[in-house]
NUNU-967793 format. One line per field, with one value per residue: residue number from 1; y, x negated, z negated of N, C-alpha, C, O in turn. Coordinates in steps of 0.001 Angstrom, whole numbers, plus 500000, padded with zeros to 6 digits. Layout:
seq NUM	... $
npy Y	... $
npx X	... $
npz Z	... $
capy Y	... $
capx X	... $
capz Z	... $
cpy Y	... $
cpx X	... $
cpz Z	... $
opy Y	... $
opx X	... $
opz Z	... $
//
This chain:
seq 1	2	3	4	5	6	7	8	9	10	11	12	13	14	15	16	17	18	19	20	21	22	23	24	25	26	27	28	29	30	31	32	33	34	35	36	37	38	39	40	41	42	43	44	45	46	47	48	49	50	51	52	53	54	55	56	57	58	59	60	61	62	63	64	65	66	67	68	69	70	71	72	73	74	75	76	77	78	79	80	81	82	83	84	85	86	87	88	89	90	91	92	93	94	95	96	97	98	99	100	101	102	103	104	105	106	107	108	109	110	111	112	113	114	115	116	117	118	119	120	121	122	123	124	125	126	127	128	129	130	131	132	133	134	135	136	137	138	139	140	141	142	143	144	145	146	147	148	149	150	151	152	153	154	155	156	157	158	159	160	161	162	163	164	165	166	167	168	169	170	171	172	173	174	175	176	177	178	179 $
npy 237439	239296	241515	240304	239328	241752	242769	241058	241253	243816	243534	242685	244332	244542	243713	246090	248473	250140	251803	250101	248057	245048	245569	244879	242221	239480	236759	237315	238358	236525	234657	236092	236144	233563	233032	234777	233658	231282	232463	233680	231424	230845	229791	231219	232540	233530	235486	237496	238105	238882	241017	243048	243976	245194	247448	248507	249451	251074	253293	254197	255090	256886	259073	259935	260953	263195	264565	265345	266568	268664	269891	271788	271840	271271	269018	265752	264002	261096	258165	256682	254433	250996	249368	251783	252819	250705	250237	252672	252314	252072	254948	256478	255513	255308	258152	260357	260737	262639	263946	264864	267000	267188	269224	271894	274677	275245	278415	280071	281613	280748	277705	274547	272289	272644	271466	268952	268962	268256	269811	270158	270632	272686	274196	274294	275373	277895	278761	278476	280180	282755	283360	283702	286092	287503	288932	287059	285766	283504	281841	281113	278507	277157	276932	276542	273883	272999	273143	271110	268731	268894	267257	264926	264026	263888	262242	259665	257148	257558	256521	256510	259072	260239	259004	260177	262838	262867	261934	264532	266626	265474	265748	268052	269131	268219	269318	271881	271983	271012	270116 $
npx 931008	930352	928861	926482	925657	925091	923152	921268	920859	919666	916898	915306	913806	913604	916053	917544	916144	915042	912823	910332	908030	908095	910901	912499	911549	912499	912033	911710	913431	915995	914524	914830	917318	918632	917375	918954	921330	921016	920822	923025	925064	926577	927329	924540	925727	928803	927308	925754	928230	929833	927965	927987	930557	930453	928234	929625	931775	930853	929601	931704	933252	931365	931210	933975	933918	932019	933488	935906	934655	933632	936084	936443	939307	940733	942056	943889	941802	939823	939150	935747	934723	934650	931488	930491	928084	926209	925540	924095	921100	921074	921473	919566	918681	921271	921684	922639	921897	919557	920976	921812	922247	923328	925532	924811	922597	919819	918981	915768	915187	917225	917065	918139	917024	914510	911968	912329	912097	910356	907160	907210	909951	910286	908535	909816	912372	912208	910492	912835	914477	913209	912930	915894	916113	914732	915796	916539	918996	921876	922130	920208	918310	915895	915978	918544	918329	915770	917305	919459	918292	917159	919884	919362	916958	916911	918436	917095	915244	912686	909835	910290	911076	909131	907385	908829	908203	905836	905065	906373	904345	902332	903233	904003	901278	900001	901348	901169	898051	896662	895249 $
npz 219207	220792	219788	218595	221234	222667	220538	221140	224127	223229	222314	225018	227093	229703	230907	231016	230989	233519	233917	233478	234485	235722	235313	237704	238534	239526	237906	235731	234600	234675	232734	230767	230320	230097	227549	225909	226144	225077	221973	221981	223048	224590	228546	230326	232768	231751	229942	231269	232604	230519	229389	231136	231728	229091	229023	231378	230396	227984	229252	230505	228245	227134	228725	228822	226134	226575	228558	226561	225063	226496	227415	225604	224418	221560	220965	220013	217946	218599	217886	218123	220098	219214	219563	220258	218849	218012	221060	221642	222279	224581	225511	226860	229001	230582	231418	233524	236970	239288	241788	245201	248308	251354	251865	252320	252694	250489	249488	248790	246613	244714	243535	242678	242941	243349	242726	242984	246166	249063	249788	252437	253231	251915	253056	255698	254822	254913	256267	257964	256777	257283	259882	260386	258782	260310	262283	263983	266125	265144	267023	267423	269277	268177	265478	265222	266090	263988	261724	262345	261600	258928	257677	258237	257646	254842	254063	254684	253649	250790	251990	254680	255031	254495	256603	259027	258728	258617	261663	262957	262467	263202	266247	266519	266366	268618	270577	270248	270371	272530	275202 $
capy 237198	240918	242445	239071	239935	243789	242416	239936	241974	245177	242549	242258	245727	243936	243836	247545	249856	250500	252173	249400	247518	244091	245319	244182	240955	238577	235546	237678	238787	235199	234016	236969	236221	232236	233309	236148	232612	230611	233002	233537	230396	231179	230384	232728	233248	233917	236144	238382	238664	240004	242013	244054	244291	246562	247959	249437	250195	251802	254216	255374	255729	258067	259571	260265	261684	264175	265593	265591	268066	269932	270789	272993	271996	270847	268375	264805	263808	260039	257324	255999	253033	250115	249556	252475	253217	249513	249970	253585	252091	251925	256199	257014	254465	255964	259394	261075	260775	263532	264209	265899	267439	267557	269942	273670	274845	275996	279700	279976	282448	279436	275910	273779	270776	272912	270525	267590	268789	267869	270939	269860	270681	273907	275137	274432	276069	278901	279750	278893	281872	284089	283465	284715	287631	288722	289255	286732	285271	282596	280620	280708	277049	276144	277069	275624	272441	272569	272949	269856	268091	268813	265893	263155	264200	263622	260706	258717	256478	258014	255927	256666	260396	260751	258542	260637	263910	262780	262150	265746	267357	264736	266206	269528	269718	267530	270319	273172	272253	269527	271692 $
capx 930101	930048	927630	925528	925185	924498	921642	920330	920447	918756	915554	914891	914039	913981	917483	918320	915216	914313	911498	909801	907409	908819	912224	912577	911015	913839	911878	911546	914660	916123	914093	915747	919080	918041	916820	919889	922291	920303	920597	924637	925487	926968	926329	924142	926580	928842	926602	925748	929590	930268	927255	928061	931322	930453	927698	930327	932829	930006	929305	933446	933312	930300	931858	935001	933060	931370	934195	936178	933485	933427	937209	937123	940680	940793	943123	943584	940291	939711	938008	934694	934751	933751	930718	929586	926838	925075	925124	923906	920560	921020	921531	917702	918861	922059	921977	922693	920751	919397	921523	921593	923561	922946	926343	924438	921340	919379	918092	914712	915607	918153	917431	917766	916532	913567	911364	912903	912262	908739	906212	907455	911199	910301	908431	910855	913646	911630	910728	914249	914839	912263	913416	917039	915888	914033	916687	916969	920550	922055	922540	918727	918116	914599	916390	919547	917674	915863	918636	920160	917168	918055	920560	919255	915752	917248	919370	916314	914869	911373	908741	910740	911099	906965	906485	909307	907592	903943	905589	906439	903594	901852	903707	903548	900154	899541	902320	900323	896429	896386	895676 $
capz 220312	221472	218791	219020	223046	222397	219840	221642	225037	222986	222618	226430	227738	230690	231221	231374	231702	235250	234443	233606	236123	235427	235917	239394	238655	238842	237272	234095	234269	234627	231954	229516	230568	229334	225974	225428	226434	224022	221288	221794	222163	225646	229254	231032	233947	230961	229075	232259	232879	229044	229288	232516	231320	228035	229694	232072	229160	227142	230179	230620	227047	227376	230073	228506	225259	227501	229085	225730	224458	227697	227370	224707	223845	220600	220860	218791	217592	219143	217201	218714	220552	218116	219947	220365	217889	218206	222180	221683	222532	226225	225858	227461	230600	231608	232077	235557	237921	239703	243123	246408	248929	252666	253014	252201	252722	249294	249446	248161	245266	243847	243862	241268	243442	243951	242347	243993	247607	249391	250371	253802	253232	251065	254156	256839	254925	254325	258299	259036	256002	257908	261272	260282	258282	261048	262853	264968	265865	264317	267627	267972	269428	267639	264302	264712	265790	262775	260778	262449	261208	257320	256692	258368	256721	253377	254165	254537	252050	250995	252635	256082	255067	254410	257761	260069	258113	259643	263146	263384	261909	264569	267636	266771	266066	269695	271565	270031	270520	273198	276404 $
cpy 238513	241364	241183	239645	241008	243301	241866	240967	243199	244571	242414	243830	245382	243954	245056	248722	249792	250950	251524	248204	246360	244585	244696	243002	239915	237397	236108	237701	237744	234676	234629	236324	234849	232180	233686	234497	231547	231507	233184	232304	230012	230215	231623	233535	234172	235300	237737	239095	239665	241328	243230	244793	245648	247062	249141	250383	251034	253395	255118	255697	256995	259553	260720	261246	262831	265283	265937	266940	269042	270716	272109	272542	270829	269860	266867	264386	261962	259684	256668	254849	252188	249676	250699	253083	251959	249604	251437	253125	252120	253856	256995	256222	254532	257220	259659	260898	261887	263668	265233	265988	267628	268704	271615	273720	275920	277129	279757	279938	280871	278358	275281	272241	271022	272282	269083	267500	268810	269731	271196	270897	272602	275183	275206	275056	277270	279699	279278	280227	283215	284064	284143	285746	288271	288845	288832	286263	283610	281212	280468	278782	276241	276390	276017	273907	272039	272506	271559	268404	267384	267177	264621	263154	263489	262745	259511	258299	257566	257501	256736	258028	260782	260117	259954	262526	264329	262608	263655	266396	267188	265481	267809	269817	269397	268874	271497	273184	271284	270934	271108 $
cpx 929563	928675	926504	924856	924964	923179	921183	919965	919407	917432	914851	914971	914393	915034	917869	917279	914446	913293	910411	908994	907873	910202	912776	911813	912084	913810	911779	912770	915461	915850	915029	916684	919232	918527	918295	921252	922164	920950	922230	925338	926451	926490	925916	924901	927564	928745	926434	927415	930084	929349	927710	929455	931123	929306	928270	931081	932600	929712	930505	933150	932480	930736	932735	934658	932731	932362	935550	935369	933479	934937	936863	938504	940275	941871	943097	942191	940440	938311	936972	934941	933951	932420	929596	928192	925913	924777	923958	921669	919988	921587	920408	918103	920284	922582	922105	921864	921070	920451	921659	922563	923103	924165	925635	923132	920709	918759	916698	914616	916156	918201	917150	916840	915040	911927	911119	912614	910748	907995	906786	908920	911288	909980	909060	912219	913263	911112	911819	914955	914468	912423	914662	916708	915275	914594	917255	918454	920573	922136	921275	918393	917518	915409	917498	918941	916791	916545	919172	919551	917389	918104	919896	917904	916353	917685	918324	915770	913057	910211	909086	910519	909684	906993	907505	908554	906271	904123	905431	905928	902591	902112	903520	902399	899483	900311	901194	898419	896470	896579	896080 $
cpz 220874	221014	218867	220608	223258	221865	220687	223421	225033	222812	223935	227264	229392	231597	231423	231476	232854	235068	233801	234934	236199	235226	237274	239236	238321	238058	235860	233461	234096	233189	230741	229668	229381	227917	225696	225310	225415	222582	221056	221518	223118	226782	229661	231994	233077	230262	230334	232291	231832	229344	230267	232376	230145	228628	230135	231419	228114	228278	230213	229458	227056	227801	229577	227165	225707	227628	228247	225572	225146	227654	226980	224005	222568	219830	220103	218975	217994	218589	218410	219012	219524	218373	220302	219905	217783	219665	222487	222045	223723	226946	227028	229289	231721	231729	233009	235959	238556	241421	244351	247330	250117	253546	252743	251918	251611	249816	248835	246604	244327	244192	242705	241682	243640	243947	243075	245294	247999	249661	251650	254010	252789	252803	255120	255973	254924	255690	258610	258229	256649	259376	261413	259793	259346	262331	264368	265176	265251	265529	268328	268133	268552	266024	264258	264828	264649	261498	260935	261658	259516	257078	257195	257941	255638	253065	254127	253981	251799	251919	254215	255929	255159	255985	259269	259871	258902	260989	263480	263377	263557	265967	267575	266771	268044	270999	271286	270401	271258	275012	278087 $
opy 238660	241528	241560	240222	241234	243368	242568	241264	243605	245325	241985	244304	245902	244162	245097	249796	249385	250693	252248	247762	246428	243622	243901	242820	239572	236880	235343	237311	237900	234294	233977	235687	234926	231650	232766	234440	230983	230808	232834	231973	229065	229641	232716	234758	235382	236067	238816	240270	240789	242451	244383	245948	246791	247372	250292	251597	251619	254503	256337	256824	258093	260683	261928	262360	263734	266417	266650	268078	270191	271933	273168	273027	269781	269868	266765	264440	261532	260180	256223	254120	252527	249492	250615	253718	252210	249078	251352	254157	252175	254140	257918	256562	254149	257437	258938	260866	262334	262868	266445	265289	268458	269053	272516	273011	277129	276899	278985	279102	280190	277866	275415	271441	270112	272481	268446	266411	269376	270702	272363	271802	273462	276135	276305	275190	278004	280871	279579	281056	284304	284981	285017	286686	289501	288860	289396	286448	282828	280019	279928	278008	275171	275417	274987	273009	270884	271874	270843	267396	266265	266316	263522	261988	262270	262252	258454	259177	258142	258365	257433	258434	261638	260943	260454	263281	265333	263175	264035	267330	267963	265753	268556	270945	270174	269177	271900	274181	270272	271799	271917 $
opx 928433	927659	925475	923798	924510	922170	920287	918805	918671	916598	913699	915937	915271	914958	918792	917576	913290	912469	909462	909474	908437	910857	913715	911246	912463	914809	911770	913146	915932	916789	915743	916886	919709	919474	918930	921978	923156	921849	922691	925948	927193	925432	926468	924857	927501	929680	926988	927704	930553	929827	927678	929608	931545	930104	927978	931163	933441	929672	930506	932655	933031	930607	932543	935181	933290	932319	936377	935602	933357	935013	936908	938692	939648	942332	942058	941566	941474	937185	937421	935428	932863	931863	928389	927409	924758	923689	923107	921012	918785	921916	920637	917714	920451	923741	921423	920826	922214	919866	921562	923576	922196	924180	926349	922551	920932	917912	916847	914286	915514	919034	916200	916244	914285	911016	910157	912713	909954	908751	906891	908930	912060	910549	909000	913207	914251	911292	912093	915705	915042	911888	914796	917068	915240	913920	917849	919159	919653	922186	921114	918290	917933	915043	917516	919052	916901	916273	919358	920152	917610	917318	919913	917528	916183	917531	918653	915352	912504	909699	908247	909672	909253	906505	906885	908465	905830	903267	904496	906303	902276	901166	903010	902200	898718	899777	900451	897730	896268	897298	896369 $
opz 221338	221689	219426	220860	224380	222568	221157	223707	225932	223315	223878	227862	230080	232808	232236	231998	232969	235946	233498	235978	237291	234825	237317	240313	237201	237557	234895	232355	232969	232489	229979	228635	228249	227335	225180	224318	224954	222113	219970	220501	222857	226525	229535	232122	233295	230032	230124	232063	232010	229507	229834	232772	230315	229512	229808	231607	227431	227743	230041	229424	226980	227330	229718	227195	225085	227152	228817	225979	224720	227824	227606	222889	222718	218688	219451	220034	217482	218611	219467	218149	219058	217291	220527	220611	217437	219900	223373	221913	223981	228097	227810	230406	232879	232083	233737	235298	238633	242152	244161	247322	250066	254726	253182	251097	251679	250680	247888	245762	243527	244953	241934	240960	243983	244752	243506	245858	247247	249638	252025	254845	253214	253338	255671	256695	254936	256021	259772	258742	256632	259999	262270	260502	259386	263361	265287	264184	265011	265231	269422	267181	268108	265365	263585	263993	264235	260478	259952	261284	259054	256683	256640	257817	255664	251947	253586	253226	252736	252632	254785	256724	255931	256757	260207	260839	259461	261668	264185	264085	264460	266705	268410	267223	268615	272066	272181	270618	270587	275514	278968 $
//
């Protein structure tokens, strides 16, 4: 039933690539599940349950692969999970995801996120960089308050982050030219 429900699941991109626009469509997704239940021989409730299951067990495996290799130690050589080379399909859909950190504030020079962070974010770390270099103190108010700013910036989903982004731009621009 396994390798049946690997095949039949690798048919329905549906089911596991997000970056598809019909991923989030749950009547499509539904309908796959159907077919994939049809095709096993299963139910769907079933079929979901197996699936999510190796799914998960395909991921530790991964996992565990990884940080094999990363040792270095050359220690017993461990056979491949029996699955592994028919699920190896679903490689492109679970890599890392990119992640972030609201406990340290990136330097200019070194960011790897530097890509990741808005115009907005680049320039406010960048006069709170040039406000300390220029020798102001560290318990400068307008700094540390934008410092405080940071995490709960980042914490917020995007839409909210662009709208609390245009707030501030908003007020400052209304504090500075509004006479």
């Amino acid at each position: 039933m396994d390798e049946t429900l690997i095949t039949a699941v690798s048919s329905f991109p549906v089911l596991f690539d997000a970056s598809l626009h019909i991923y989030r469509d749950n009547v499509k997704k539904c309908d796959a599940w159907k077919k994939v239940a049809e095709i096993v021989g299963a139910s769907e409730e079933e079929c979901r349950k197996k699936w999510k299951n190796l799914r998960d067990q395909y991921r530790r495996e991964r996992n565990r692969e990884r940080e094999r290799s990363k040792s270095g130690s050359g220690g017993a050589v461990q056979k491949p999970w029996r699955y592994s080379q028919i699920m190896s399909f679903l490689n492109p859909f679970l890599d890392s995801r990119l992640t972030s950190t609201n406990l340290s504030l990136p330097s200019s020079s070194q960011s790897s996120e530097g890509s990741q962070m808005s115009l907005f974010e680049k320039r406010l770390i960048k006069a709170v960089e040039t406000a300390s270099n220029a020798g102001q103190s560290s318990s400068d108010e307008v700094q540390l308050f934008l410092l405080s700013l940071l995490p709960s910036l980042k914490r917020l989903p995007l839409a909210k982050r662009a709208e609390a982004k245009l707030r501030i731009h908003q007020i400052m621009f209304e504090m500075e030219f509004s006479e």
